[in-house]
C-alpha positions as YAML, in Angstrom:
chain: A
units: angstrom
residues:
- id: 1
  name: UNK
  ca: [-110.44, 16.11, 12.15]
- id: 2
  name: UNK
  ca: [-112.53, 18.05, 14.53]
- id: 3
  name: UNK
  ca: [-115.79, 16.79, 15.60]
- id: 4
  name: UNK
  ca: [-118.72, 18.57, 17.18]
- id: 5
  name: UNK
  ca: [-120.00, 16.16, 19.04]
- id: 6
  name: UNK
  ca: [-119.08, 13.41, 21.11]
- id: 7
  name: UNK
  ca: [-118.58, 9.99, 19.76]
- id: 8
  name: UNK
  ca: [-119.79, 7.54, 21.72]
- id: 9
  name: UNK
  ca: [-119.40, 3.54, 22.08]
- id: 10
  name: UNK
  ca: [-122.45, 1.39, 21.26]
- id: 11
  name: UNK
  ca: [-124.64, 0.38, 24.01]
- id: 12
  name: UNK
  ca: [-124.22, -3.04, 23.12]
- id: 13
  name: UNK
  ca: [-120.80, -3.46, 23.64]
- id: 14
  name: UNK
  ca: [-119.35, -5.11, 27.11]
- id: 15
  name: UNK
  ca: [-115.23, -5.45, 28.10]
- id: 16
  name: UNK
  ca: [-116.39, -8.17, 30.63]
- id: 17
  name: UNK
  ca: [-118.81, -10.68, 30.19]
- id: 18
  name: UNK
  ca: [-119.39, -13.90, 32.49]
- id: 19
  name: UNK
  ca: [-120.71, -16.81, 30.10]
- id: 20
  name: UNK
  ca: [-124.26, -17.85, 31.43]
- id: 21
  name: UNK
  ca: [-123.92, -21.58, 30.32]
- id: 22
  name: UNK
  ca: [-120.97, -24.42, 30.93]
- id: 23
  name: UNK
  ca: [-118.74, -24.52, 27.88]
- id: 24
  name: UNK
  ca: [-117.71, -27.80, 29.03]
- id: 25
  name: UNK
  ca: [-119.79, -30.40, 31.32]
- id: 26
  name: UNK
  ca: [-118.11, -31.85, 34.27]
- id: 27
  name: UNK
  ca: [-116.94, -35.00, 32.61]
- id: 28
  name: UNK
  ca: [-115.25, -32.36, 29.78]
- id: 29
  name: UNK
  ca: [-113.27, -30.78, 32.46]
- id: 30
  name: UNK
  ca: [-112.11, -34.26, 34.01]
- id: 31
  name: UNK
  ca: [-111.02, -35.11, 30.75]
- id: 32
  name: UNK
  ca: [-109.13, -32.16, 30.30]
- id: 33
  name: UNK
  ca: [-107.77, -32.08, 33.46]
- id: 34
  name: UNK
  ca: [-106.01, -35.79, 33.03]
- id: 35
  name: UNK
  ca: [-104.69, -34.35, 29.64]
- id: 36
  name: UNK
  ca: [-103.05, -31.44, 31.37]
- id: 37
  name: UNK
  ca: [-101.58, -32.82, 34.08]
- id: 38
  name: UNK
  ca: [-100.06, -35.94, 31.66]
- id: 39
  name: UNK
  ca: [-98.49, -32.96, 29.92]
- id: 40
  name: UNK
  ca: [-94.84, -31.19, 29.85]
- id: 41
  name: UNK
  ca: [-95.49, -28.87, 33.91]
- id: 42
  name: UNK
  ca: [-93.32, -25.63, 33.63]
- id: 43
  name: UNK
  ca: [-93.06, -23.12, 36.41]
- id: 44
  name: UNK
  ca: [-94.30, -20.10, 35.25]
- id: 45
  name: UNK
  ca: [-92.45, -16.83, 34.08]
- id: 46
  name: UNK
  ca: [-93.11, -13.20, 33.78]
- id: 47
  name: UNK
  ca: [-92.50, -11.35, 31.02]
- id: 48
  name: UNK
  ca: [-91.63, -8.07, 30.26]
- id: 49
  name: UNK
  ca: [-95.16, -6.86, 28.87]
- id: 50
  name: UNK
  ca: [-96.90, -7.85, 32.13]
- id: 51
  name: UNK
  ca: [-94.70, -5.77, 34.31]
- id: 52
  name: UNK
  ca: [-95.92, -2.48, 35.57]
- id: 53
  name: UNK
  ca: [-92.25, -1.03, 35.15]
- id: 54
  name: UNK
  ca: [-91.33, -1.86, 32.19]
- id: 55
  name: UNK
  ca: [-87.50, -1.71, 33.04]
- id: 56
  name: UNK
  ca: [-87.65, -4.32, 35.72]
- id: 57
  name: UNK
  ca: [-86.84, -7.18, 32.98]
- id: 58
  name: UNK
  ca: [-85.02, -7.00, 29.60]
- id: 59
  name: UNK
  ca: [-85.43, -10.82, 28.94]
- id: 60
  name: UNK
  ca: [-89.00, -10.52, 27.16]
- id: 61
  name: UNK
  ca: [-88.50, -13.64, 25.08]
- id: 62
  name: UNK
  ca: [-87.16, -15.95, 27.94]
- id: 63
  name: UNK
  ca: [-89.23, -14.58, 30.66]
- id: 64
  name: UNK
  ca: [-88.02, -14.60, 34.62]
- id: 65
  name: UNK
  ca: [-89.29, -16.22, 37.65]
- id: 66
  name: UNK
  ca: [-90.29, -13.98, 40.14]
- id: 67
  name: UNK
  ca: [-92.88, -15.76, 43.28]
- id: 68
  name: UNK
  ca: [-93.90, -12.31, 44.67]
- id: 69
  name: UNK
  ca: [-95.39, -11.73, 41.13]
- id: 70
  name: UNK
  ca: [-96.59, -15.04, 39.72]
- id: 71
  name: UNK
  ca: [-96.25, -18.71, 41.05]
- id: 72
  name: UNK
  ca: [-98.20, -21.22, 39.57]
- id: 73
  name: UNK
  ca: [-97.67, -24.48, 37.57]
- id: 74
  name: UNK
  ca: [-98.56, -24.35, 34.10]
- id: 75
  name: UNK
  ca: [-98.34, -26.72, 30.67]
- id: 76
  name: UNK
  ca: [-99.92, -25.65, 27.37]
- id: 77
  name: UNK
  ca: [-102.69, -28.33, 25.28]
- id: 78
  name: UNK
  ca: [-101.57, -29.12, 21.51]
- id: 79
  name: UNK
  ca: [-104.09, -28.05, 19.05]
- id: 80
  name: UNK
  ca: [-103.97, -31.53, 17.72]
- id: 81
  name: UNK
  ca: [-104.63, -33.37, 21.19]
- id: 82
  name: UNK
  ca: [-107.72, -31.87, 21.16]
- id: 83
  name: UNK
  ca: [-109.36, -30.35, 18.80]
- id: 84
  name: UNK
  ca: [-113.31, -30.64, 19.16]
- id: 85
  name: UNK
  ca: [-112.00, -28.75, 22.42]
- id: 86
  name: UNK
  ca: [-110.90, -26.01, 20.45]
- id: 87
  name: UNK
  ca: [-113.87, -25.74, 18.28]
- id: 88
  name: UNK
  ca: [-116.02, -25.24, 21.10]
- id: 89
  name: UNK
  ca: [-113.58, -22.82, 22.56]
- id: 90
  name: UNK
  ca: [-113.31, -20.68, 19.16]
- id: 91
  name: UNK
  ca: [-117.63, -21.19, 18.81]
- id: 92
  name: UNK
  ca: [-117.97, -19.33, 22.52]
- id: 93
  name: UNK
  ca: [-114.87, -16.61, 21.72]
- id: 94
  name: UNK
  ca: [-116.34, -15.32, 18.40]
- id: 95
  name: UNK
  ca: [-119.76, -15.59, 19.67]
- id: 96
  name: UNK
  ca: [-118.78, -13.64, 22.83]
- id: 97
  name: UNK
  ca: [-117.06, -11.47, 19.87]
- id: 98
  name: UNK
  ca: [-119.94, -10.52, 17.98]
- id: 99
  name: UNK
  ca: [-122.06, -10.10, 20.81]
- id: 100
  name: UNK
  ca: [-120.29, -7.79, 22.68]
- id: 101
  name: UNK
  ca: [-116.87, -7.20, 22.19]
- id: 102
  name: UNK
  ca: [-116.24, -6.47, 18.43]
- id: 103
  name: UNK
  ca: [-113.08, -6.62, 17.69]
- id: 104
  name: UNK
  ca: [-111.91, -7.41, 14.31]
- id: 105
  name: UNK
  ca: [-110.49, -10.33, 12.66]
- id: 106
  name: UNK
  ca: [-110.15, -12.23, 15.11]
- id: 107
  name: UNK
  ca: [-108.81, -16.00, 15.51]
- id: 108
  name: UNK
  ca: [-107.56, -18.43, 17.42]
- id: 109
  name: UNK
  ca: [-103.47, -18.90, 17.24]
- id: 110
  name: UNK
  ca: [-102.18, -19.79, 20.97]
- id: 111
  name: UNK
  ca: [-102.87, -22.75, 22.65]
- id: 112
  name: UNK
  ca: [-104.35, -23.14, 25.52]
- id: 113
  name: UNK
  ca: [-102.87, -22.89, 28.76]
- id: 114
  name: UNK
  ca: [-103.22, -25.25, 31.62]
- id: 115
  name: UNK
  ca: [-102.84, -23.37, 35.06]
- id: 116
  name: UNK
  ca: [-102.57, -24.94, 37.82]
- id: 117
  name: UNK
  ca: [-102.93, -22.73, 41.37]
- id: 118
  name: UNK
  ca: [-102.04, -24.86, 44.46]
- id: 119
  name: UNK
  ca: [-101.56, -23.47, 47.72]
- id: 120
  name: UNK
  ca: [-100.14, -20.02, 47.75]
- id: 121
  name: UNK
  ca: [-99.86, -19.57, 44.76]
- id: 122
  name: UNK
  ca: [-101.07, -16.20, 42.84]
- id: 123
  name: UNK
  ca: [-100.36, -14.09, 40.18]
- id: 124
  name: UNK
  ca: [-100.10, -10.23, 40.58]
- id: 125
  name: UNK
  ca: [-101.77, -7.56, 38.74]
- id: 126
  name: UNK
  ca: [-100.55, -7.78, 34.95]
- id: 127
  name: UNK
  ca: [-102.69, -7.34, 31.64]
- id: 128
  name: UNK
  ca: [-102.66, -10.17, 28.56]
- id: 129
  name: UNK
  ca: [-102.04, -7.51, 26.18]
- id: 130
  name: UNK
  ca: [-98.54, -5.44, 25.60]
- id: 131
  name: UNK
  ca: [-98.08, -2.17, 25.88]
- id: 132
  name: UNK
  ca: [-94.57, -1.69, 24.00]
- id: 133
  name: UNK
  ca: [-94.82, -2.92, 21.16]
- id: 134
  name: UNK
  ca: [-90.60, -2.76, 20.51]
- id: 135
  name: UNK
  ca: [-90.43, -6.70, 20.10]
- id: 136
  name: UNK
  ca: [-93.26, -6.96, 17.96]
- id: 137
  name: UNK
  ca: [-95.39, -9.20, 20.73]
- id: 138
  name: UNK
  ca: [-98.48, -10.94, 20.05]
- id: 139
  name: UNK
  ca: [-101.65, -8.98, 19.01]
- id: 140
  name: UNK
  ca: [-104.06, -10.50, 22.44]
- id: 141
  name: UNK
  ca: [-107.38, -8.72, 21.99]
- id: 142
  name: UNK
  ca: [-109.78, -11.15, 23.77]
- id: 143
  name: UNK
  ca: [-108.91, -13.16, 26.96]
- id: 144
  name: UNK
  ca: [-110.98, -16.04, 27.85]
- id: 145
  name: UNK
  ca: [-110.83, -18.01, 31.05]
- id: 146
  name: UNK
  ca: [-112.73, -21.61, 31.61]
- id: 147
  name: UNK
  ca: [-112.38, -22.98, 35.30]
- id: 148
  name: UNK
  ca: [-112.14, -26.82, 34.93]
- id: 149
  name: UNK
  ca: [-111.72, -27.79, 38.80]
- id: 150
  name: UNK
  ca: [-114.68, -27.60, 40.87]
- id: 151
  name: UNK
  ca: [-115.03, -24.70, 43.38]
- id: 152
  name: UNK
  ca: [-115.27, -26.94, 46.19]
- id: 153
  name: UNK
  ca: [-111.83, -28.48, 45.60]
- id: 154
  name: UNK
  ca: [-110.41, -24.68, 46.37]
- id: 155
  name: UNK
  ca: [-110.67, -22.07, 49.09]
- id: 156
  name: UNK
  ca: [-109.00, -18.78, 47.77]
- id: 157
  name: UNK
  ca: [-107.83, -17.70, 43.92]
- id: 158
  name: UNK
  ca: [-110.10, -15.57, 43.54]
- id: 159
  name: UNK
  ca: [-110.25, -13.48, 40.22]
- id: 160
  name: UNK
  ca: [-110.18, -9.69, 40.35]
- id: 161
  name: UNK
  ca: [-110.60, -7.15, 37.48]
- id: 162
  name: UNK
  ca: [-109.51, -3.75, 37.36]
- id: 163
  name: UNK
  ca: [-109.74, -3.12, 40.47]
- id: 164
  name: UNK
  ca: [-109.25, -5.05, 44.38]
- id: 165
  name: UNK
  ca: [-113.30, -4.28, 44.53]
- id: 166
  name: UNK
  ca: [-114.30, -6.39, 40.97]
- id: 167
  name: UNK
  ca: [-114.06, -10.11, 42.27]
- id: 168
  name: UNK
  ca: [-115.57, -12.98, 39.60]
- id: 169
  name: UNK
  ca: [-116.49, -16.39, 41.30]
- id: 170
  name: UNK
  ca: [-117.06, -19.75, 38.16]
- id: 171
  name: UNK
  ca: [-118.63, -23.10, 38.35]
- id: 172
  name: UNK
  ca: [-117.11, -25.60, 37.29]
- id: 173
  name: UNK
  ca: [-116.82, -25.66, 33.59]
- id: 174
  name: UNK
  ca: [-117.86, -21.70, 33.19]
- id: 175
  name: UNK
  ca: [-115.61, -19.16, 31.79]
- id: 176
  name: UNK
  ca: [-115.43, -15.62, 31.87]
- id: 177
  name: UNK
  ca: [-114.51, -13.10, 28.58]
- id: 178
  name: UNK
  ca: [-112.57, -9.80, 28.81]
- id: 179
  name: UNK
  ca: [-110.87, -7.61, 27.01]
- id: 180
  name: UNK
  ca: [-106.77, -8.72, 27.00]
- id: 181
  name: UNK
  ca: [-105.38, -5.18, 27.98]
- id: 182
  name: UNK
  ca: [-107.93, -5.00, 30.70]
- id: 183
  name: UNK
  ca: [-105.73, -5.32, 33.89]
- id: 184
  name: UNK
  ca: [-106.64, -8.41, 36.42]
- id: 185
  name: UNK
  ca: [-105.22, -11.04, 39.16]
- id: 186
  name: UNK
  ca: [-105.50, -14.14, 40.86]
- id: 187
  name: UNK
  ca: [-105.17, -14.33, 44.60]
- id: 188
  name: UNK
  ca: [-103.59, -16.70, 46.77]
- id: 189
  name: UNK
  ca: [-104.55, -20.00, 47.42]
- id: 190
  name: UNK
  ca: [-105.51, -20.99, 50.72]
- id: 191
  name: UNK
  ca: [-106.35, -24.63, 50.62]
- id: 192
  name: UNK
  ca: [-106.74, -27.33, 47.44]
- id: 193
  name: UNK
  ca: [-105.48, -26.22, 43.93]
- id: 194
  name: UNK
  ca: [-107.93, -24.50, 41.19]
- id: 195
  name: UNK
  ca: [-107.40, -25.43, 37.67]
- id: 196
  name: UNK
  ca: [-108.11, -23.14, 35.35]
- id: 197
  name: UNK
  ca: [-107.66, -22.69, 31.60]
- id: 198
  name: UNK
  ca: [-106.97, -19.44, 30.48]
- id: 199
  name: UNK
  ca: [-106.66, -19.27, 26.41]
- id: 200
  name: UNK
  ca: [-106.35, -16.01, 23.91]
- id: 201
  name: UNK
  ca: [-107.92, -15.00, 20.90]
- id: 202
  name: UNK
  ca: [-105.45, -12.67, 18.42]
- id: 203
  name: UNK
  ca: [-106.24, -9.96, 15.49]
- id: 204
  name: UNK
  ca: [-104.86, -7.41, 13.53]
- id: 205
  name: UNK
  ca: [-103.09, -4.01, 15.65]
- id: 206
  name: UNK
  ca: [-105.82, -2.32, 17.36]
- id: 207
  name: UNK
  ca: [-106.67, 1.44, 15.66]
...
């Protein structure tokens, strides 16, 4: 269909927004904190859809380790061993949603994922969202990222977005919202370890 004129996105619509209120109070984050750590640590993989040649790997479902893309220590948080957690989390995301992001249908099916960053460790440019769609991956529209140490405990880790100019700082118990196919990173550690807790809100195929 041919259109005269330009369509244009709503003025109220955001692809990054950095939450002006704690989701969680200090004593939250503690208690999440001793809940992750008791939990199942993995070392954490790549996969295929967060690889800027797409070639590199072939084992999308098992992931690969690769340090010069992604080191960090990681466990993920039961729905069930926490779930007033998850309200709250769901409450900010489709608030955050409807305020400024507007995508549609969404929900919350992943759980969330307990990073831990200690010296070092980093993880390279890569985007949430997939980009071939050949093993049907999950449908991430809307990343969301609560830091649960505080920033005194850390030097480093700093998040970029987009670009090596966009840097986001958090307090403790803050989160930041962005769009899942919006590319980001996490640089190195230098000193302490920065807990984060990075979780992902699904919907129907983007049209």
């Amino acid at each position: 269909m041919l259109y005269k004129t330009i369509i244009t996105e709503p003025k109220w619509k955001c692809y990054i927004m950095l939450g002006k209120e704690p989701v969680f109070s200090k004593e939250e984050c503690e208690q999440i904190i001793k809940l992750g750590k008791s939990l199942p640590q993995e070392d954490a993989k790549i996969y295929k859809e967060t690889q800027e040649d797409a070639k590199t790997y072939k084992e999308t479902q098992e992931g690969k380790k690769d340090y010069t893309i992604r080191q960090t220590d990681i466990s993920w948080i039961p729905f069930e061993r926490m779930p007033k957690m998850y309200g709250r989390l769901l409450e900010w995301g489709l608030r955050f949603n409807n305020n400024y992001f507007g995508f549609d249908g969404l929900q919350l099916a992943e759980p969330a994922q307990f990073t831990q960053y200690s010296q070092r460790h980093h993880y390279d440019w890569h985007s949430d969202s997939a980009y071939d769609m050949e093993h049907q991956p999950r449908v991430r529209k809307l990343t969301m990222v609560t830091l649960l140490s505080d920033p005194k405990d850390f030097t480093g880790g700093e998040l970029q977005l987009i670009n090596d100019k966009e840097m986001y700082s958090l307090k403790q118990g803050y989160a930041i919202f962005f769009a899942s196919f919006i590319a980001h990173r996490v640089l190195p550690i230098k000193t302490g370890t920065r807990i984060s807790m990075p979780i992902w809100f699904n919907g129907p195929p983007l049209k």
